[in-house]
Backbone of each chain as ProteinMPNN parsed JSONL, in Angstrom:
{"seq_chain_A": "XXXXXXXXXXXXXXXXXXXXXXXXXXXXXXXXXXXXXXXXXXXXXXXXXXXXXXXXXXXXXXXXXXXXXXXXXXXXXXXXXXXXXXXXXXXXXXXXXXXXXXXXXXX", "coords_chain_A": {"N_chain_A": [[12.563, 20.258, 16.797], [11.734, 19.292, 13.804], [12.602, 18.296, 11.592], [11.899, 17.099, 8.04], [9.634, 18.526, 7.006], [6.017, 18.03, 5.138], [3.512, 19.252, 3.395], [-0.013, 18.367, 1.391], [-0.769, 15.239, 3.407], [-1.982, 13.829, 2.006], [-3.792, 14.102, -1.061], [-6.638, 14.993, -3.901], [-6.896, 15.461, -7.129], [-8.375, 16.6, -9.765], [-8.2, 16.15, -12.87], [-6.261, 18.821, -14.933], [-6.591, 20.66, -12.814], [-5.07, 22.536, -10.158], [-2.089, 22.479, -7.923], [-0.128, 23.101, -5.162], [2.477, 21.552, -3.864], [3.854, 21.62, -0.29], [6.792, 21.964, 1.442], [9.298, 22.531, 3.921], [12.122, 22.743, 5.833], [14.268, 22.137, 8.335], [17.171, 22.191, 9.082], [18.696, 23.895, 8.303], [20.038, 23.055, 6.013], [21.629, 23.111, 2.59], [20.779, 22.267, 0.124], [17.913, 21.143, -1.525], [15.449, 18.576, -2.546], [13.264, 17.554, -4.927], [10.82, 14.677, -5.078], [9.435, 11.95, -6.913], [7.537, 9.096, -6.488], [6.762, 5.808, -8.288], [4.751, 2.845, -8.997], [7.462, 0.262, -8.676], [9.506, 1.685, -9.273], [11.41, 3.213, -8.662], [13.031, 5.931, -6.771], [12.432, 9.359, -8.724], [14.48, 11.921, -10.044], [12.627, 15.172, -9.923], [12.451, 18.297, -9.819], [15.427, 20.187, -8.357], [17.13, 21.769, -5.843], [20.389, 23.558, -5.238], [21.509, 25.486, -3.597], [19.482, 28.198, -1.786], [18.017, 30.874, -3.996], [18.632, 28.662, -6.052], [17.783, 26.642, -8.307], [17.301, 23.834, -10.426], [16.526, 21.856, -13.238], [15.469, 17.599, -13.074], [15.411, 14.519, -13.634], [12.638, 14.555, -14.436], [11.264, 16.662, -14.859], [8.834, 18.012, -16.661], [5.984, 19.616, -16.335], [5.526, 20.256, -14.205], [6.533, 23.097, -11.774], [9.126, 24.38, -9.568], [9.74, 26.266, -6.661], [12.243, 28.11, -4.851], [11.837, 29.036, -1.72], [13.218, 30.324, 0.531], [15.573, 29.396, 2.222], [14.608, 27.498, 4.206], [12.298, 26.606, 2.491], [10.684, 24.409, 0.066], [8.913, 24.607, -2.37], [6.557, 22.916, -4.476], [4.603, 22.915, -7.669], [2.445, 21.639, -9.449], [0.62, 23.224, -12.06], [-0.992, 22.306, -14.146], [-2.726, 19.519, -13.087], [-2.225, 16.064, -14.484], [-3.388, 12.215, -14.564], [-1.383, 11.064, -15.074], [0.56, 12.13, -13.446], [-0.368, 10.977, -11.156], [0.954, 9.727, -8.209], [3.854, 9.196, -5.292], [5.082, 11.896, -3.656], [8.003, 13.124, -2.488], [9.942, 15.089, -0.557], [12.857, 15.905, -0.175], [16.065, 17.021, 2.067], [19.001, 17.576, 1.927], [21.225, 14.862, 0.523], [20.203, 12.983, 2.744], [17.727, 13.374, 4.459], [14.59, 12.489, 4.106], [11.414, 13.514, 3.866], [7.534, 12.89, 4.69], [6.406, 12.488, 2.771], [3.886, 13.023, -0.036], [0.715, 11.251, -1.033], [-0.528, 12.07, -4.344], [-2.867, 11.857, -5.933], [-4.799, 11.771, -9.444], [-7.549, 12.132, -10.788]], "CA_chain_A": [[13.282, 19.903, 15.569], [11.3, 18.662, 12.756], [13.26, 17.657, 10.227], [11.219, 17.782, 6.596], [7.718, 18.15, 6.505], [5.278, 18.35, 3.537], [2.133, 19.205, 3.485], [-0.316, 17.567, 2.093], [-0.552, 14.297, 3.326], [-3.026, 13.414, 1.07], [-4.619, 14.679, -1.962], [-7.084, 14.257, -5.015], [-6.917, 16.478, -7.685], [-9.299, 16.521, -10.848], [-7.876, 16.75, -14.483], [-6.58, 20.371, -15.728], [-6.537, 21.447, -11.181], [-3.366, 22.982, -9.746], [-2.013, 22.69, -6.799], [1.574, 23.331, -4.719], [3.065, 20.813, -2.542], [5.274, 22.57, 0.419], [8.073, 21.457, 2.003], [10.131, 22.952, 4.842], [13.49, 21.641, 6.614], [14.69, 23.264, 9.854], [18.145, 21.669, 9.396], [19.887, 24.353, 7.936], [20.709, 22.435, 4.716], [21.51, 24.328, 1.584], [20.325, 21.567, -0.518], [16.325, 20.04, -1.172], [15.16, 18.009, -3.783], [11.734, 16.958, -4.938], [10.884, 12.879, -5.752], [8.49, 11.243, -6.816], [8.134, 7.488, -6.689], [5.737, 4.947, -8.813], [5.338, 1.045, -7.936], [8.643, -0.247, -9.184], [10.239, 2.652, -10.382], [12.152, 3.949, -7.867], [12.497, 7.619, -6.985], [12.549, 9.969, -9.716], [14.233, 13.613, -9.727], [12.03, 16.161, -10.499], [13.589, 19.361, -9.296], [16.404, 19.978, -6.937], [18.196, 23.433, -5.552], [21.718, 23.479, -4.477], [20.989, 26.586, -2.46], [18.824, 29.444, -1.603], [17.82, 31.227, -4.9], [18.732, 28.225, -7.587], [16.832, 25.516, -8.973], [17.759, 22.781, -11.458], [16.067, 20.475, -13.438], [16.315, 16.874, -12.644], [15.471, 13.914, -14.721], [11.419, 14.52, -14.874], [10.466, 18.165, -14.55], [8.04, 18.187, -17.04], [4.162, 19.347, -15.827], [5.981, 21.085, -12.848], [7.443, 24.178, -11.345], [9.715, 24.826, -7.976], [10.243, 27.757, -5.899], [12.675, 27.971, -3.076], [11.21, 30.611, -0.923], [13.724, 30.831, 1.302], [16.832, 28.448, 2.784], [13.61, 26.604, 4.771], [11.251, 26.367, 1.98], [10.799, 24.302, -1.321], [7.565, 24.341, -2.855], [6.57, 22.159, -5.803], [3.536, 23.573, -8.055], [1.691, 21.088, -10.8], [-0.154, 24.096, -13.026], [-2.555, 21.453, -14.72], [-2.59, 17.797, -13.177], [-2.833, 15.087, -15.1], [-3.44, 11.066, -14.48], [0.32, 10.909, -15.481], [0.918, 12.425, -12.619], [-0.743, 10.455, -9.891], [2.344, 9.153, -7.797], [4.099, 9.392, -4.344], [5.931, 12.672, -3.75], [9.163, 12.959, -1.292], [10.508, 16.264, -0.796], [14.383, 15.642, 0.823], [16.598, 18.087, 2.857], [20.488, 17.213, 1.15], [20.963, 13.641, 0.394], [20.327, 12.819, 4.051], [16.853, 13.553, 4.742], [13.046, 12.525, 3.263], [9.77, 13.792, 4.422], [6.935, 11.865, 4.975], [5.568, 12.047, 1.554], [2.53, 12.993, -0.167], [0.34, 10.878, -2.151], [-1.761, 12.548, -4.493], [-4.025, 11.157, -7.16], [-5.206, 13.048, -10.313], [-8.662, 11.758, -11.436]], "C_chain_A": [[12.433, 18.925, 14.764], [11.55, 17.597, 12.029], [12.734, 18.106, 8.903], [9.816, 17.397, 6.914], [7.131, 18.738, 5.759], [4.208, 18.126, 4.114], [1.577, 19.273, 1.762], [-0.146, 16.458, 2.37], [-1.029, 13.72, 2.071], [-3.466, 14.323, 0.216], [-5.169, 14.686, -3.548], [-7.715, 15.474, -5.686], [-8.114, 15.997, -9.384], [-8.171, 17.262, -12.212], [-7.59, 18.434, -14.939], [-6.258, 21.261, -14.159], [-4.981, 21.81, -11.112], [-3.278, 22.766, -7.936], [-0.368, 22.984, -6.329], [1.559, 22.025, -3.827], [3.962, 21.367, -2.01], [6.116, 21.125, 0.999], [8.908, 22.216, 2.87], [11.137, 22.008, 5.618], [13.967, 22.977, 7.598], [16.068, 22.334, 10.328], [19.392, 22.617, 8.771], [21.024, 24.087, 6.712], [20.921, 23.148, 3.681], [20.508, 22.927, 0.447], [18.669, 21.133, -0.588], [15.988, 19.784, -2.727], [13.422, 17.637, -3.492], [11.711, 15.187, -6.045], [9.635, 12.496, -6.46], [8.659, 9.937, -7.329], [7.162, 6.421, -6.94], [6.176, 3.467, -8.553], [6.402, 0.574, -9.507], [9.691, 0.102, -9.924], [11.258, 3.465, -9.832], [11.804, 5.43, -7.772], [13.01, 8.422, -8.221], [12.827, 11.504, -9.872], [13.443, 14.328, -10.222], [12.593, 17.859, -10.491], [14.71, 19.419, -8.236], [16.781, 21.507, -7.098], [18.79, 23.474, -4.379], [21.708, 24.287, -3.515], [19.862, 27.452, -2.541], [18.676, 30.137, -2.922], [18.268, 30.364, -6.506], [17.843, 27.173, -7.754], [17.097, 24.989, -10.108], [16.713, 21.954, -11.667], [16.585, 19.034, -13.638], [15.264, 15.928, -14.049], [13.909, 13.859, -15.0], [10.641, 15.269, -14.718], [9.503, 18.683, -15.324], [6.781, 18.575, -16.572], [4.394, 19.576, -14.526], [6.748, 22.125, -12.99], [8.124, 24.077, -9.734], [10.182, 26.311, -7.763], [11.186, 27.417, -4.941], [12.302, 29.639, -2.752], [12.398, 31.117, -0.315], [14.998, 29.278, 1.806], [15.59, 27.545, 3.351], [13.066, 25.841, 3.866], [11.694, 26.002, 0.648], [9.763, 23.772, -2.163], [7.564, 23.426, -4.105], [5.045, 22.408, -6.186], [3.286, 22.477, -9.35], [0.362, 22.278, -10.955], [-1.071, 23.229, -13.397], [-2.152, 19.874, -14.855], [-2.964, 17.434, -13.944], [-2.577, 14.015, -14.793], [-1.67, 10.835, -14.439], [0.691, 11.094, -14.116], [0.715, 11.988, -11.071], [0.721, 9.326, -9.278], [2.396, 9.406, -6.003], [5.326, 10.52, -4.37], [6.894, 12.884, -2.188], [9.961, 14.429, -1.932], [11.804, 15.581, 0.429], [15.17, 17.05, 0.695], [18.001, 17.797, 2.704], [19.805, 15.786, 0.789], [20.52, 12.7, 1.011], [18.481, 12.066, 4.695], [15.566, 13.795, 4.507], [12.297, 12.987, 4.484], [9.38, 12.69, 4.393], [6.296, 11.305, 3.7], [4.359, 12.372, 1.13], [1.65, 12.043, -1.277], [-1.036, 11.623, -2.9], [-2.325, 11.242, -6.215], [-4.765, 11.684, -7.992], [-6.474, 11.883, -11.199], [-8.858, 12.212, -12.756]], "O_chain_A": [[12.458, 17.74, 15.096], [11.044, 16.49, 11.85], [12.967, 19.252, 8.519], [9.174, 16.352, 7.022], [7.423, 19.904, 5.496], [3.865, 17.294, 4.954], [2.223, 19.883, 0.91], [0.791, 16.042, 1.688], [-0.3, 13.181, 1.238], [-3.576, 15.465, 0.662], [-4.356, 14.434, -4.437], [-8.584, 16.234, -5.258], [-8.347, 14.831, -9.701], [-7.642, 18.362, -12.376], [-8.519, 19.185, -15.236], [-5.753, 22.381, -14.23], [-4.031, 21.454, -11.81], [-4.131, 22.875, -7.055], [0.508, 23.066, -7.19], [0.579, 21.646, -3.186], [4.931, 21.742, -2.67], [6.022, 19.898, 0.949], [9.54, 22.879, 2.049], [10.966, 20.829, 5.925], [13.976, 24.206, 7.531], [16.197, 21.847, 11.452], [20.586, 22.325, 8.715], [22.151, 24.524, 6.478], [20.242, 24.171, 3.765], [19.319, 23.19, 0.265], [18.21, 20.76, 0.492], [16.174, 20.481, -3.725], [12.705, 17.513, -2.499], [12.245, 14.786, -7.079], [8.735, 13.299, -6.213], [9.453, 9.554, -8.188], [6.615, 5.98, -5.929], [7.233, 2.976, -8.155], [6.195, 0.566, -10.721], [10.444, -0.467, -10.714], [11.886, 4.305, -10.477], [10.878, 6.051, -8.293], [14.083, 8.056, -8.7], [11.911, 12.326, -9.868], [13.478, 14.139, -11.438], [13.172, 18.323, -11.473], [14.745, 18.606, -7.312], [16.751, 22.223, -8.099], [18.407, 23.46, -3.209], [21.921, 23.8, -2.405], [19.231, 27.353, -3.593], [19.828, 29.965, -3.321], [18.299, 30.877, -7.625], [17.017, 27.099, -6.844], [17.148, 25.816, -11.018], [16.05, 21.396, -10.792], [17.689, 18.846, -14.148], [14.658, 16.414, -15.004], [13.67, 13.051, -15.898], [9.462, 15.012, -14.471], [9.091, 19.787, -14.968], [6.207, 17.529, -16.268], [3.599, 19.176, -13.676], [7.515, 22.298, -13.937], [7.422, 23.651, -8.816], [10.759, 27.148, -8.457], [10.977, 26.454, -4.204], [12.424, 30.758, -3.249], [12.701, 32.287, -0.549], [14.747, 28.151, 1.378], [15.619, 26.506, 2.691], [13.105, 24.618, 3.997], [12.557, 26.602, 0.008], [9.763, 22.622, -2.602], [8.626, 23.241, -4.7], [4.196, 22.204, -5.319], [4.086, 22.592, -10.278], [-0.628, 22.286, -10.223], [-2.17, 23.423, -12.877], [-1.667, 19.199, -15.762], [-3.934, 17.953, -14.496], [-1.378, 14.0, -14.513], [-1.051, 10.366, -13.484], [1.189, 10.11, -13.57], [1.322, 12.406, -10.085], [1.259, 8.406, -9.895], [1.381, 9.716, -5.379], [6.385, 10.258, -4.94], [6.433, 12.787, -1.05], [10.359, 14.757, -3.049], [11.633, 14.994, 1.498], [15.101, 17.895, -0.197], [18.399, 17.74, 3.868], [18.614, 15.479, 0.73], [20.31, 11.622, 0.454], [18.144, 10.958, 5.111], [15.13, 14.944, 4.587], [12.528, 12.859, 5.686], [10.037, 11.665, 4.212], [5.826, 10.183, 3.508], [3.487, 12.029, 1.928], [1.997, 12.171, -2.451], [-2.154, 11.763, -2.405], [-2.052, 10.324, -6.988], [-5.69, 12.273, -7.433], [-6.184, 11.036, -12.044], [-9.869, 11.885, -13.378]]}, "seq_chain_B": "XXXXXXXXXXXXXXXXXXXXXXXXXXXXXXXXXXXXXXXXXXXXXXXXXXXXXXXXXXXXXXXXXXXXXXXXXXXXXXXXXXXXXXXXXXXXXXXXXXXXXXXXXXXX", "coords_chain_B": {"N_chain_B": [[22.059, 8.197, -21.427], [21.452, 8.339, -17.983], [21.758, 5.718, -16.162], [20.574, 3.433, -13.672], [21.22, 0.147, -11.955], [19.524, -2.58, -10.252], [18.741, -5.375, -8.98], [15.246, -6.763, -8.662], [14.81, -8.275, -7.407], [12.307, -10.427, -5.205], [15.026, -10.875, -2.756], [15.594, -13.335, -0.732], [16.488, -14.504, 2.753], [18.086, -16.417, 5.186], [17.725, -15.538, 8.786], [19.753, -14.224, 10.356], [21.853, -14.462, 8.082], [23.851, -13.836, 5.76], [23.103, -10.481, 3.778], [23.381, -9.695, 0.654], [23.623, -7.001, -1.826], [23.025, -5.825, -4.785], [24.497, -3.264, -7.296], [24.638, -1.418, -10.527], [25.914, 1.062, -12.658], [25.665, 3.29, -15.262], [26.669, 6.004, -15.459], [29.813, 7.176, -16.084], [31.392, 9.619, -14.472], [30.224, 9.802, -12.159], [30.011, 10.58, -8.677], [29.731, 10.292, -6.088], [27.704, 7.528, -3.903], [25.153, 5.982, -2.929], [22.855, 3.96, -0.389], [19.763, 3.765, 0.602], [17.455, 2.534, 2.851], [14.003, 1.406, 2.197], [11.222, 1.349, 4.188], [8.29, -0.848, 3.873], [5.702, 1.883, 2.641], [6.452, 3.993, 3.817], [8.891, 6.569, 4.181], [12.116, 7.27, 2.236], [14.966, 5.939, 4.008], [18.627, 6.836, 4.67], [21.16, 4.927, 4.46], [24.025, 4.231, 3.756], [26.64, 5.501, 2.818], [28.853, 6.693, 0.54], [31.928, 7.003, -1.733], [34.784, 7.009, -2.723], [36.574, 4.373, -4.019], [36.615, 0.833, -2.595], [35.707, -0.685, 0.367], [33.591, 0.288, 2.783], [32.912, 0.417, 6.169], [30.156, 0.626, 8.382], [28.678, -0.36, 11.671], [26.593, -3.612, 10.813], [26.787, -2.93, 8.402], [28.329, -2.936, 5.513], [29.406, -0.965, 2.556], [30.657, -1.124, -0.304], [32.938, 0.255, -3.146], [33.597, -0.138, -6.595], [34.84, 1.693, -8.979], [35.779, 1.215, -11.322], [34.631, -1.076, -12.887], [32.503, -0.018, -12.149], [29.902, -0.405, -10.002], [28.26, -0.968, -7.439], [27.866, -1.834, -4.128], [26.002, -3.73, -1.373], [26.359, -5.426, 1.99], [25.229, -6.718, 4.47], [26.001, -7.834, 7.667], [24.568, -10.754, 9.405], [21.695, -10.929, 9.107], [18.888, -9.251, 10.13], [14.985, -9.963, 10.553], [13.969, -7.634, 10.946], [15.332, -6.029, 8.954], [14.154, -6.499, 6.692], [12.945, -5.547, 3.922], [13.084, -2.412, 1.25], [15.969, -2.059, -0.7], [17.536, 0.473, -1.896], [19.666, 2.007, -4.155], [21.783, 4.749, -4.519], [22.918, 7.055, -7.23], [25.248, 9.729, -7.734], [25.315, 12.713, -9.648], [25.883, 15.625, -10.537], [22.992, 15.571, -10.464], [20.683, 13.329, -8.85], [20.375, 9.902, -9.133], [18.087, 7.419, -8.932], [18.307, 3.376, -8.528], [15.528, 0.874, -8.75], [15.265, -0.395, -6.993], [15.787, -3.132, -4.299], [14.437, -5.299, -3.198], [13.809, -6.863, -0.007], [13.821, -9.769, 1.956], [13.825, -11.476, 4.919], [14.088, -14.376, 7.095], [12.281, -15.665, 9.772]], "CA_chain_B": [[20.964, 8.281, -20.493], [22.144, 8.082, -16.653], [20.89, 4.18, -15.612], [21.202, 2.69, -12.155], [20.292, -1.074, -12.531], [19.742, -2.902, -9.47], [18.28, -6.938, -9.456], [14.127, -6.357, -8.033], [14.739, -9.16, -6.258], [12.958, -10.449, -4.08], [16.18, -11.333, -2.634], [14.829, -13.873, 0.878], [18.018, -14.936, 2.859], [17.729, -16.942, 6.698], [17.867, -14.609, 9.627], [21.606, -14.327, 10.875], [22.724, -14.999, 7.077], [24.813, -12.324, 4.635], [22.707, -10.54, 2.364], [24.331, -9.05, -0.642], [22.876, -6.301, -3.004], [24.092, -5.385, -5.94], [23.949, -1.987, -8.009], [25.572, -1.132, -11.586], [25.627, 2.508, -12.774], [26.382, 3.45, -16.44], [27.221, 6.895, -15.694], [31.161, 6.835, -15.078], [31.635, 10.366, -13.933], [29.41, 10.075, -11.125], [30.631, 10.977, -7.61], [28.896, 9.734, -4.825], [26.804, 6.883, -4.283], [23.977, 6.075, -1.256], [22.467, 3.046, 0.156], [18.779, 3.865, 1.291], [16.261, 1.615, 3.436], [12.813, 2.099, 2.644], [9.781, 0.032, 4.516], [6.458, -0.418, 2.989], [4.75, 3.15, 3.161], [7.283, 4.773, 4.549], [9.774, 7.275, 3.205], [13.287, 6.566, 2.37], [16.148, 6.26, 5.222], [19.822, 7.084, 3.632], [21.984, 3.964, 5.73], [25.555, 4.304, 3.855], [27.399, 6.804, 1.917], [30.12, 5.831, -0.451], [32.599, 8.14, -2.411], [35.953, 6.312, -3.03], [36.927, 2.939, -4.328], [36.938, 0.369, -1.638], [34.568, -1.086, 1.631], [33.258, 1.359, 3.69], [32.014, -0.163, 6.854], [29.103, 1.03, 9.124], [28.008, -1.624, 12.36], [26.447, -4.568, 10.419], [26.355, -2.708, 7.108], [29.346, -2.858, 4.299], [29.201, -0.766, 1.165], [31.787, -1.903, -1.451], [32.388, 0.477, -4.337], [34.402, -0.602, -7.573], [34.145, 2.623, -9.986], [36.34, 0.627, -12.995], [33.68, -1.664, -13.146], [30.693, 0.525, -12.216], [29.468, -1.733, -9.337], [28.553, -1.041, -5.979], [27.353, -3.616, -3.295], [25.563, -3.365, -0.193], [26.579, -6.614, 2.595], [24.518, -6.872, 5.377], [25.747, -9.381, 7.824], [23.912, -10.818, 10.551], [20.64, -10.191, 9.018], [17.875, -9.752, 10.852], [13.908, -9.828, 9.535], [13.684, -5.92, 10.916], [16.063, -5.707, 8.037], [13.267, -6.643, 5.686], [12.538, -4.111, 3.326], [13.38, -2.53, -0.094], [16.857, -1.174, -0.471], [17.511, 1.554, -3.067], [20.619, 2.357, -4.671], [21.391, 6.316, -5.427], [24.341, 7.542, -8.077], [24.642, 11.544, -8.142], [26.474, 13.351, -10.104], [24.617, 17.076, -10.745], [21.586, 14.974, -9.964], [20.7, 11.925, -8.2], [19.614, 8.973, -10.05], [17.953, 6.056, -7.837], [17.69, 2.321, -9.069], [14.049, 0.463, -8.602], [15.321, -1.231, -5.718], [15.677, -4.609, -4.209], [13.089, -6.05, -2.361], [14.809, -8.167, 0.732], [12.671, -10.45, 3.494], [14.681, -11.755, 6.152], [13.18, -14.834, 7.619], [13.379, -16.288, 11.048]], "C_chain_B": [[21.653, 7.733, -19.229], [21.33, 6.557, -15.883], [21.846, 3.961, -14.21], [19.996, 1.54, -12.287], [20.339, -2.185, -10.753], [18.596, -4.475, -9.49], [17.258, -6.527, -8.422], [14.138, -7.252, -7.047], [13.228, -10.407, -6.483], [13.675, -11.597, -3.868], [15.669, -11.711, -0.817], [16.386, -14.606, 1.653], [17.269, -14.932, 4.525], [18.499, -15.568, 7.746], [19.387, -15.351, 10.228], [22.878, -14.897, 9.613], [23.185, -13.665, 6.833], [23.973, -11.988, 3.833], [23.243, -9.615, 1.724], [23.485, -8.425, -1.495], [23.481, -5.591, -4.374], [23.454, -4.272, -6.723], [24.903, -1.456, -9.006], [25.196, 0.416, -11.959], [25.964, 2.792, -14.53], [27.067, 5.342, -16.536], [28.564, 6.92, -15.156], [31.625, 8.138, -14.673], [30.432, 10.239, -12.811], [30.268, 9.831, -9.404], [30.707, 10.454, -6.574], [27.474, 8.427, -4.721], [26.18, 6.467, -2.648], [22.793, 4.638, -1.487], [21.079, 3.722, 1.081], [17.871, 2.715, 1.399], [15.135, 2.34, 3.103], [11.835, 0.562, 2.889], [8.849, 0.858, 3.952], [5.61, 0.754, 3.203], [5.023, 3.574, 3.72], [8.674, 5.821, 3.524], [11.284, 6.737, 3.701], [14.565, 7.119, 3.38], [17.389, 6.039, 4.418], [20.922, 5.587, 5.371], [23.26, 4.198, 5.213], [25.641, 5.122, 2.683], [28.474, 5.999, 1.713], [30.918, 6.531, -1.087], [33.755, 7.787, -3.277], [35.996, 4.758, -2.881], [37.264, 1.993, -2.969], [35.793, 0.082, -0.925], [34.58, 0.376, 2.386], [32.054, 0.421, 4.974], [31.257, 0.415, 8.16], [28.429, -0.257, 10.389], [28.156, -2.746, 11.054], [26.461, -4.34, 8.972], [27.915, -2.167, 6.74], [28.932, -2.355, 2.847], [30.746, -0.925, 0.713], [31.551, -0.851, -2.865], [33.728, -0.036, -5.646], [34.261, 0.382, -8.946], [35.164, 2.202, -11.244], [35.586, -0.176, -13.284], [32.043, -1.24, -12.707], [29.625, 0.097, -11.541], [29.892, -1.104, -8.121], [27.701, -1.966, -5.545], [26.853, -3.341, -1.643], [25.778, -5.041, 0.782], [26.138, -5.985, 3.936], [24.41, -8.044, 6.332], [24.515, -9.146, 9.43], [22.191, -10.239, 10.441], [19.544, -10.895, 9.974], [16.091, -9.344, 10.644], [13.774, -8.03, 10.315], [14.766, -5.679, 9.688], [14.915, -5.744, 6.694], [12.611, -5.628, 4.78], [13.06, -3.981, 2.088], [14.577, -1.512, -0.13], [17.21, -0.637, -1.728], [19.393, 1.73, -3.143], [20.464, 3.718, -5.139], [22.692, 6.439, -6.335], [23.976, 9.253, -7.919], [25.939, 11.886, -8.514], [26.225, 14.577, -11.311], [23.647, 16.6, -10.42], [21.595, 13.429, -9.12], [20.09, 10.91, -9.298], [19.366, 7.843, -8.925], [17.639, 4.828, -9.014], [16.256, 1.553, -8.605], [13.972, 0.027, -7.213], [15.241, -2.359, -5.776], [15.039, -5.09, -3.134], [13.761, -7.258, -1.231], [13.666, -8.492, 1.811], [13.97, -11.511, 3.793], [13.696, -12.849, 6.925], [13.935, -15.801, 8.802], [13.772, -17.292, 11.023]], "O_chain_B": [[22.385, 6.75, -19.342], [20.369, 6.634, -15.117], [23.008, 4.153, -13.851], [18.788, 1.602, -12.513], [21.46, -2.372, -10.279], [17.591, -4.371, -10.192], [17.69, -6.024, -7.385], [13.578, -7.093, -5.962], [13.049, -11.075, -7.502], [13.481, -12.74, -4.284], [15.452, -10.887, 0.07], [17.23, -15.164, 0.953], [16.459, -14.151, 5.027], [19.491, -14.886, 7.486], [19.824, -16.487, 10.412], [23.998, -15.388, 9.757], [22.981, -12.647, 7.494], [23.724, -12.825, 2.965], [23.611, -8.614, 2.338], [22.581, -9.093, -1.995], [24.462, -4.867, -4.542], [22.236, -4.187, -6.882], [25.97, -1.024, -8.57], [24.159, 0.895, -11.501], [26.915, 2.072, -14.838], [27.746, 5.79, -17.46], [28.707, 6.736, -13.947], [32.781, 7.897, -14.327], [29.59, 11.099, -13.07], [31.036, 8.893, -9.188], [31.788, 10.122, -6.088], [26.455, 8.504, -5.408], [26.705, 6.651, -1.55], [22.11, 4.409, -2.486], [21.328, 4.167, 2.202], [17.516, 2.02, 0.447], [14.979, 3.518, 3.428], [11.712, -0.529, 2.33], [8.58, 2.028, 3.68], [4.711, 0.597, 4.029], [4.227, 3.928, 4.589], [9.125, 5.595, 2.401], [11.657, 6.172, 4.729], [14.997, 8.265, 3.501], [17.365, 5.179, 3.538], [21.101, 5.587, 6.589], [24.02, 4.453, 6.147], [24.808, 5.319, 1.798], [28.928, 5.035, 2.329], [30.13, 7.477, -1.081], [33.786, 8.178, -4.444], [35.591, 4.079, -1.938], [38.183, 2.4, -2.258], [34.748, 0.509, -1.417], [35.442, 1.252, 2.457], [30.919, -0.021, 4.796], [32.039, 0.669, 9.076], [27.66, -1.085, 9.9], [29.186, -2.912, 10.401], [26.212, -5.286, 8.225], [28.558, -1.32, 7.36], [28.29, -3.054, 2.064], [31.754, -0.83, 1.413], [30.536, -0.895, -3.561], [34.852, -0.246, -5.191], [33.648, -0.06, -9.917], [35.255, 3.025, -12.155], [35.702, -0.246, -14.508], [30.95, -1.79, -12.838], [28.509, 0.09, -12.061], [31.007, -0.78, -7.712], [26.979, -2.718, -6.2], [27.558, -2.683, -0.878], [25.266, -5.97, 0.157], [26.601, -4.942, 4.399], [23.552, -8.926, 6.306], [24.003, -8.232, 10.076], [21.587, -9.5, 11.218], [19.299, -12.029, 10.386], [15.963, -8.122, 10.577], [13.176, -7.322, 9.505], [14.931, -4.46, 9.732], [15.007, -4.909, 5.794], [11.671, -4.948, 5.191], [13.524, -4.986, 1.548], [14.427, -0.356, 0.266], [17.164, -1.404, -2.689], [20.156, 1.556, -2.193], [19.541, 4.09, -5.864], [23.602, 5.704, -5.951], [22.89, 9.831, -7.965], [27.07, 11.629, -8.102], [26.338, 14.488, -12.533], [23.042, 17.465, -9.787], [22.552, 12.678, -8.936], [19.37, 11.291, -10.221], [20.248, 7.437, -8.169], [17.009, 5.02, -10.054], [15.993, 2.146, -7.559], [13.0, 0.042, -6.457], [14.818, -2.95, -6.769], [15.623, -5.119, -2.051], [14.14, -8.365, -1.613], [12.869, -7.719, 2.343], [14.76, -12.091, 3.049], [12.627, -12.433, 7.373], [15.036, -16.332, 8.949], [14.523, -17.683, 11.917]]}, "name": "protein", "num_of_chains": 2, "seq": "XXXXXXXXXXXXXXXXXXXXXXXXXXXXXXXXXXXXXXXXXXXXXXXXXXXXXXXXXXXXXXXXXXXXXXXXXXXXXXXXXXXXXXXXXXXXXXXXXXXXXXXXXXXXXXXXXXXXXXXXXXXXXXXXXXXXXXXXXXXXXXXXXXXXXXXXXXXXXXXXXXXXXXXXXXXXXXXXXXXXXXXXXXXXXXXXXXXXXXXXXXXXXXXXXXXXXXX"}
């Protein structure tokens, strides 16, 4: 039993790059949200989906996309980083349950 | 705009004292509200759930909500410096909204 884990831990992206951040939960939740969290800013929604095939935007979905693959899976895709975007990302499994986090960094 | 305002603190209080956190909301349809621990470089732990007007008490941890005045409260007695850390305030209601947090050290 897992819980949420995101891959990657780490990662440093260059101006204009793309990348996905995953996320999986092996709790059977219908719920997962995506965070991200700058120094003194608390966390910040970016996407969330109530279940299996929906997806909502939350209060900073700009310069992102989400997929849910599947009841497990909830990917998060930046199309063309930018500096803006260098932060700490927390993918959670209902209201309940964060990952470990990834930090990436957009040069 | 959905605000959750919470005092950055830091809020330092003697080991085995009360510490008190405070968290205002301006959205007044909002539903549910959540008390998360997070330590330094670590992701956030959810400690109390809240829903209806009134204390809700957990071991050493009391949430307090007051939704005519828009004010919830986190009381923490018997603190102890593993308590030390930054505690977050959530509101949700279609979304979550977190406040900045409050920064607490617990000293022996």
């Amino acid at each position: 039993n897992a819980g949420v884990t995101q891959t990657p831990k780490f990662q440093v992206l260059k101006t204009g790059q793309s990348m996905t951040l995953q996320c999986a939960q092996d709790m059977n939740h219908n719920s997962m949200y995506w965070y991200r969290q700058d120094p003194g800013m608390g966390l910040r929604l970016i996407y969330y989906s109530a279940s299996e095939g929906t997806t909502d935007k939350g209060e900073v979905p700009n310069g992102y996309n989400v997929s849910r693959l599947n009841k497990r899976e909830f990917s998060l895709r930046l199309e063309s980083a930018a500096p803006s975007q260098t932060s700490v990302y927390f993918c959670a499994s209902s209201e309940r349950f964060f990952g470990p986090g990834t930090r990436l960094t957009v040069l | 705009q959905k605000e959750v305002e919470q005092n950055s603190g830091p809020l330092s209080v003697p080991e085995g004292a009360i510490a008190s956190l405070n968290c205002t909301y301006s959205d007044r349809g909002s539903q549910s509200f959540f008390w998360y621990r997070q330590y330094s470089g670590k992701s956030p732990e959810l400690i109390m759930s809240i829903y209806s007007n009134g204390d809700k008490e957990d071991g050493r941890f009391t949430a307090q909500l007051n939704k005519a005045s828009q004010y919830v409260s986190l009381l923490i007695r018997d603190s102890q410096p593993s308590d030390s850390a930054t505690y977050l305030c959530a509101v949700y209601n279609n979304d979550m909204r977190f406040g900045a947090g409050t920064r607490l050290t617990v000293k022996p």
